[in-house]
C-alpha positions as CSV (number, residue, x, y, z in Angstrom):
1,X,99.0,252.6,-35.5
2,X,100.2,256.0,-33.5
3,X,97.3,257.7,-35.4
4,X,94.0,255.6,-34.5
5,X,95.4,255.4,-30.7
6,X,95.2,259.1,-30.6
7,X,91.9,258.8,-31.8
8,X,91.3,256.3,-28.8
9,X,92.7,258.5,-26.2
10,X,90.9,261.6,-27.9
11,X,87.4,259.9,-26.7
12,X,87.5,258.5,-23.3
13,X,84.2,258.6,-22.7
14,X,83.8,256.2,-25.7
15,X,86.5,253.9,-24.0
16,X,84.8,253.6,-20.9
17,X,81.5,252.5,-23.2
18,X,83.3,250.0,-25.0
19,X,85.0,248.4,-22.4
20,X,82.4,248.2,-20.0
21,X,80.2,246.7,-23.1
22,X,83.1,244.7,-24.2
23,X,81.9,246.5,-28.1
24,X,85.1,246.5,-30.2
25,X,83.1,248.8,-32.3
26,X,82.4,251.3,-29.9
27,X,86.5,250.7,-28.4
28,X,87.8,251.9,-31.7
29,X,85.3,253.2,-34.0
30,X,88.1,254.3,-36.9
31,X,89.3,251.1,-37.0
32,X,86.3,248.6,-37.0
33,X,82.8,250.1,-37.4
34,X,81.4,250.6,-41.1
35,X,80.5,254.3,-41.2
36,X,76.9,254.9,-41.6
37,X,75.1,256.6,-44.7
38,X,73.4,259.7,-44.1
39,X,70.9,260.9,-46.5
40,X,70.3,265.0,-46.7
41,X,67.5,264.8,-49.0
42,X,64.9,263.1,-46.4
43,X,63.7,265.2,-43.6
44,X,61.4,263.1,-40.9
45,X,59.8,264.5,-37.8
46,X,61.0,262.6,-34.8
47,X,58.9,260.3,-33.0
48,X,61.1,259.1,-30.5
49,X,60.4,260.1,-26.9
50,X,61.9,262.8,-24.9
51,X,64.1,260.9,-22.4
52,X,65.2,263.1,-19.5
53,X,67.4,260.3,-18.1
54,X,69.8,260.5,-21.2
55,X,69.7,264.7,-20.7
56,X,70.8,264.3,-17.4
57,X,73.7,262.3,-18.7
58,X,74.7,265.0,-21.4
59,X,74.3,267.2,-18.7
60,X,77.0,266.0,-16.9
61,X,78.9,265.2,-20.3
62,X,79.3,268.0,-21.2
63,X,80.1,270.5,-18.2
64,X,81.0,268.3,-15.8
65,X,83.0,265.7,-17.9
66,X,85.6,264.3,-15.3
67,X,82.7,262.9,-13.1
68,X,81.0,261.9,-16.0
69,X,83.6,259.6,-16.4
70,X,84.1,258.3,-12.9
71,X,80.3,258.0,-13.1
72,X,80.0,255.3,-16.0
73,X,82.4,253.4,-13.8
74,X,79.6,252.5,-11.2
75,X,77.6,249.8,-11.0
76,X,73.4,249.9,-12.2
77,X,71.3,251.5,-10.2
78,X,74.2,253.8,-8.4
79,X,75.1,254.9,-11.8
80,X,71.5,256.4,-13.2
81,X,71.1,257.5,-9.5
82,X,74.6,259.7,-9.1
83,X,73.8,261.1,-13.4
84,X,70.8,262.6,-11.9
85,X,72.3,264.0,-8.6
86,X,75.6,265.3,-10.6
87,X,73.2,266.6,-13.1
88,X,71.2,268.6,-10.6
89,X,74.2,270.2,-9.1
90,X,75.3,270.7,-12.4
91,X,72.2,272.9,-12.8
92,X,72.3,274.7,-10.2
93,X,76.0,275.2,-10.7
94,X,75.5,277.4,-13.8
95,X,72.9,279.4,-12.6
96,X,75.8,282.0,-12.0
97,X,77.4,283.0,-15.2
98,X,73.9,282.6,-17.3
99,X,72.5,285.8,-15.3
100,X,74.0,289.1,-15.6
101,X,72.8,290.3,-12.2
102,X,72.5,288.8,-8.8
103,X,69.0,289.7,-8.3
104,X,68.2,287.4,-11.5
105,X,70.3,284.6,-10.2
106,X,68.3,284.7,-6.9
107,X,65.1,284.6,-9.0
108,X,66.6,281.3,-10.5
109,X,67.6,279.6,-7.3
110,X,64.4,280.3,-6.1
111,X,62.6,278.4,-9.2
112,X,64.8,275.1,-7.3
113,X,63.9,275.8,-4.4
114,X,60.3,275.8,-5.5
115,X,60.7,273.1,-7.4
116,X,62.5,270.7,-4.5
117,X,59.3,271.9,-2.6
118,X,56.8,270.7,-5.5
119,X,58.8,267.3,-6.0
120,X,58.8,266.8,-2.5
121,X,55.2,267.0,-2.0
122,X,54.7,264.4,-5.3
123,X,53.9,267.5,-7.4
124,X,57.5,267.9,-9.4
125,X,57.4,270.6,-12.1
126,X,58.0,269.4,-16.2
127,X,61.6,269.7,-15.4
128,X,63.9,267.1,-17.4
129,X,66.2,266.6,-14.1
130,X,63.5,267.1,-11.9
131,X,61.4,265.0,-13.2
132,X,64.3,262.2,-12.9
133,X,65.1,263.6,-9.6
134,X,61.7,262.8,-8.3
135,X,62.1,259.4,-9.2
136,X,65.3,259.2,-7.5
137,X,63.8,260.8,-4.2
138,X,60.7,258.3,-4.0
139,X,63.2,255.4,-4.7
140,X,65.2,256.4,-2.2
141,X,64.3,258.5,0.0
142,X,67.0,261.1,-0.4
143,X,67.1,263.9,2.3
144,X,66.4,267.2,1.1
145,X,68.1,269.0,3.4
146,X,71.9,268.0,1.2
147,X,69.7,268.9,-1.8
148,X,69.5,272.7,-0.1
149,X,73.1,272.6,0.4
150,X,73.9,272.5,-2.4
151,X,71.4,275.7,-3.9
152,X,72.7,277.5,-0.5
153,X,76.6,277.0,-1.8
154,X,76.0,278.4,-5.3
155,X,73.5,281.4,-3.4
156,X,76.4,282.6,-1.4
157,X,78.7,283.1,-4.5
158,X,76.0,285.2,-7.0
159,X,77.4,288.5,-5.0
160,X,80.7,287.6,-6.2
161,X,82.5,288.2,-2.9
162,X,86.0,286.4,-2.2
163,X,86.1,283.8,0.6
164,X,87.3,285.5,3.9
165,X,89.6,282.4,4.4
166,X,90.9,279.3,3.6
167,X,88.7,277.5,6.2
168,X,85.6,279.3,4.8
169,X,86.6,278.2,1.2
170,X,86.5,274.7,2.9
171,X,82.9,275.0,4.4
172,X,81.8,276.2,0.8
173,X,83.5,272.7,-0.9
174,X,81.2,270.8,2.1
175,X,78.6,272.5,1.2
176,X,79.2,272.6,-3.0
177,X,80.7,268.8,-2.8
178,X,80.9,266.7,-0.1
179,X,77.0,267.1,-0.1
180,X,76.9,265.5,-3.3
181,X,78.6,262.4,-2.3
182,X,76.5,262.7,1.0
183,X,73.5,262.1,-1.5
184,X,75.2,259.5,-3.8
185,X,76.1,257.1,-0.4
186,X,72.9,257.8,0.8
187,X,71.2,256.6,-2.4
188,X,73.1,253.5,-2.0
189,X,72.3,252.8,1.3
190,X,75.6,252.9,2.7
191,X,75.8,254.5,6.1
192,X,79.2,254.6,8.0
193,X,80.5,256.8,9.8
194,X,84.1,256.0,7.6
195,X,82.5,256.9,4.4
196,X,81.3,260.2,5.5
197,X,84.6,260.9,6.6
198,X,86.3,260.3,3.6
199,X,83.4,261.8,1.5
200,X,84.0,265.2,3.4
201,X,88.0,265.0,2.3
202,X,87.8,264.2,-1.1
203,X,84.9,266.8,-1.6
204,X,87.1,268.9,-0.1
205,X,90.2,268.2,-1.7
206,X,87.8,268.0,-4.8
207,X,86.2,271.3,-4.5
208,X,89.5,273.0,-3.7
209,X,90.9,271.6,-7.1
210,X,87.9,272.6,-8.8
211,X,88.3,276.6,-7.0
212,X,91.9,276.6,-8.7
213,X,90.6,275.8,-12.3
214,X,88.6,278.2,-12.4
215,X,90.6,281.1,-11.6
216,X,91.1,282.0,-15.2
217,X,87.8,281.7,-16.3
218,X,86.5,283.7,-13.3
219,X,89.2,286.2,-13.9
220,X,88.7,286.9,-17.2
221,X,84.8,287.9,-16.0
222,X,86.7,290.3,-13.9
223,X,85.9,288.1,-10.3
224,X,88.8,286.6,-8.0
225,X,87.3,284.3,-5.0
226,X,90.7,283.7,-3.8
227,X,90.5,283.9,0.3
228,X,91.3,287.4,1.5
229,X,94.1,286.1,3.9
230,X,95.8,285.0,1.0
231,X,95.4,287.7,-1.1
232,X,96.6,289.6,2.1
233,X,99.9,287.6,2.7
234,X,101.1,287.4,-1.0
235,X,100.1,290.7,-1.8
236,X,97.5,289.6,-4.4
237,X,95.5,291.7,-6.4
238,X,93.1,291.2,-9.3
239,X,95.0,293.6,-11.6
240,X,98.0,291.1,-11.1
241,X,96.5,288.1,-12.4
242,X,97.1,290.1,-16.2
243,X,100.3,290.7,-15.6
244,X,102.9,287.5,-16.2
245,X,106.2,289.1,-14.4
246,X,104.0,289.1,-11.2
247,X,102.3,285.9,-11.3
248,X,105.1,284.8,-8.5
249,X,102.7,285.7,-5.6
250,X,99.8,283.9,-7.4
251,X,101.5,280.5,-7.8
252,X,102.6,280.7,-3.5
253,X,99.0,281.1,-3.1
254,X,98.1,278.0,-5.6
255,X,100.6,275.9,-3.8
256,X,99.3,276.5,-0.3
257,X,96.0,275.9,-1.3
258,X,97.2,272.7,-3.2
259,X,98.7,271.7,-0.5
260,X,95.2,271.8,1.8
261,X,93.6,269.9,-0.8
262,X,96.5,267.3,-1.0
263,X,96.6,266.5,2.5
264,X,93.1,266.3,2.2
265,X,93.5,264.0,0.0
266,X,96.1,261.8,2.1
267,X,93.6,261.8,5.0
268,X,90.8,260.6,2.4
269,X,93.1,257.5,1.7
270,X,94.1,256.6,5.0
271,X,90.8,255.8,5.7
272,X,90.7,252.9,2.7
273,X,90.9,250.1,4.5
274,X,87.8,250.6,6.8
275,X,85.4,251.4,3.9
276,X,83.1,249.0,1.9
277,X,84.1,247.3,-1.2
278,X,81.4,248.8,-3.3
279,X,82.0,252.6,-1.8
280,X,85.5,252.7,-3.3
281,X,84.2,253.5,-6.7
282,X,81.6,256.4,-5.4
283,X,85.1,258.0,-4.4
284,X,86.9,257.5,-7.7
285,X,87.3,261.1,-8.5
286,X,89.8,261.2,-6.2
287,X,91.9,260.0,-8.9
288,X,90.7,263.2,-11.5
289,X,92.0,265.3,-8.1
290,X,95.4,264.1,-7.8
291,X,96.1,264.0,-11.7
292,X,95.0,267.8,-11.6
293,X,97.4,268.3,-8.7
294,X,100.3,266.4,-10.5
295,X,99.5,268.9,-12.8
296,X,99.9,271.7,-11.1
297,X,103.0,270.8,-9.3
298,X,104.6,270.1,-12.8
299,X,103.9,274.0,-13.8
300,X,105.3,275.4,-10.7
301,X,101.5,275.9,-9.6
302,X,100.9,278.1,-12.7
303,X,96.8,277.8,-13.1
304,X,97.2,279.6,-16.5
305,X,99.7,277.5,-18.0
306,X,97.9,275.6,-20.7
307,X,98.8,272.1,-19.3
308,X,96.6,273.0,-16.3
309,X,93.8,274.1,-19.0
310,X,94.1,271.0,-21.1
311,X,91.6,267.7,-20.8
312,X,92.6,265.1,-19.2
313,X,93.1,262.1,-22.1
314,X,94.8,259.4,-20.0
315,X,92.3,260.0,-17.2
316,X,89.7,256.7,-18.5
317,X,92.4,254.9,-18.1
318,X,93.7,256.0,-14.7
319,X,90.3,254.9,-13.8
320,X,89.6,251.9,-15.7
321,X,93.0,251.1,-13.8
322,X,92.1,252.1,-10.2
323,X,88.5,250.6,-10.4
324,X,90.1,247.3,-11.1
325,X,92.1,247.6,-7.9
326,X,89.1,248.9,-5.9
327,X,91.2,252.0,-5.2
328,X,90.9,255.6,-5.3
């Protein structure tokens, strides 16, 4: 039986499906479904329509797969509504390493802008997620200004300049993250002062967590965002992050940083009790944030250790387990 569990845990996304469809099938496809026969000898031209809802969703699958998780745990019509937001930030997320210049990248957030002006005046451009963005914005009325935010954040980081501080890697998670939860509560109606408080700390806490993963990846493109005043107090520079006997100053300035986004954290859930039932599930990547942490402290803060570069498998459940507690 060990073997088909790993199977299970090896698809959480299929998890989630099945046991929000209650589909045995889908729970544990090696064990129950009939495998379906493929013929190579027919080639059809598709028919079927092109459905820019479901390429929102594989949007967010596929490069943004922890909150495409916490995502299938919301109710219908939160659910399609936060696929299309993530999927637009998701968008505009990338714009930075598919240019090889700045100049190009600004060219590309310009197209968004553009086409947030176009979608705003009922003109959207044949765009899969703005065309599902449109619908979103008519349905409800979503300011644009967050929508700006969040082009603004990824504009500020196509220079590839390091954050001046910790509190100015802060603003950028408000502006990268919290915004995105500004537009999901929004979409949903909810407006309390509460839930925009603990929005902006698990963004925060969020976005900090998401800063730390991708040290490696940014640093083997030869860019380190870490805060100057850190780089400045541990004696940090890029040409260290290749060298493994002086990662020691790295991993003080992961733990400090951890521990802003922790406390964040604590703050985030302090405010619990005072929020709506249905906003505890907007706010259930909380959870994906203190795994990640966990993480961390388990390597001594090492960002390149490959635990910390790993997927998540037990994360569906960790969800499945908070959402039926209505926790986060």
């Amino acid at each position: 039986m060990a073997a088909p569990m790993r199977i299970i845990f090896n698809n959480s996304d299929t998890f989630l499906k099945g046991i929000l469809k209650l589909d045995v099938g889908k729970l544990a496809p090696t064990l129950f479904s009939k495998p379906s026969t493929i013929s190579f000898n027919e080639r059809r031209i598709s028919t079927k329509k092109f459905d820019s809802y479901q390429y929102c969703k594989e949007v967010v699958r596929k490069y943004d797969y922890e909150n495409y998780l916490c995502t299938l745990l919301l109710p219908e019509p939160i659910k399609s509504t936060a696929f299309v937001i993530r999927a637009f930030n998701v968008e505009i997320a990338q714009v930075r390493d598919s240019v090889s210049t700045s100049t190009i990248g600004e060219m590309r957030m310009k197209f968004w802008k553009d086409a947030l002006d176009k979608t705003y005046n009922n003109n959207p451009p044949e765009q899969p997620v703005i065309q599902e963005l449109a619908k979103v914005i008519n349905r409800a009325k979503l300011s644009k200004s967050w929508l700006l935010r969040l082009i603004a954040s990824r504009e500020a980081l196509l220079t590839d300049k390091p954050f001046v501080s910790v509190k100015d890697l802060e603003n950028y998670c408000d502006q990268a993250v919290v915004s995105v939860y500004y537009l999901i509560l929004q979409a949903s109606g909810i407006s309390d002062v509460h839930c925009d408080h603990a929005a902006s700390h698990i963004g925060k806490s969020q976005g900090i967590c998401n800063f730390l993963r991708g040290i490696p990846f940014n640093a083997s493109r030869g860019r380190l965002f870490l805060p100057l005043e850190l780089m400045s107090k541990y004696k940090i520079s890029q040409e260290m992050l290749f060298h493994t006997d002086q990662k020691k100053n790295l991993q003080d300035a992961v733990f400090e940083l951890s521990t802003v986004a922790h406390q964040h954290l604590k703050l985030a859930r302090k405010l619990s009790a005072d929020l709506p039932k249905q906003v505890k599930r907007i706010f259930l990547p909380a959870v994906a944030t203190e795994a990640y942490l966990k993480t961390l402290e388990e390597t001594d803060f090492d960002v390149f250790h490959p635990k910390n570069q790993r997927r998540n498998n037990l994360l569906a459940f960790h969800l499945w387990f908070h959402k039926l507690r209505n926790t986060y």
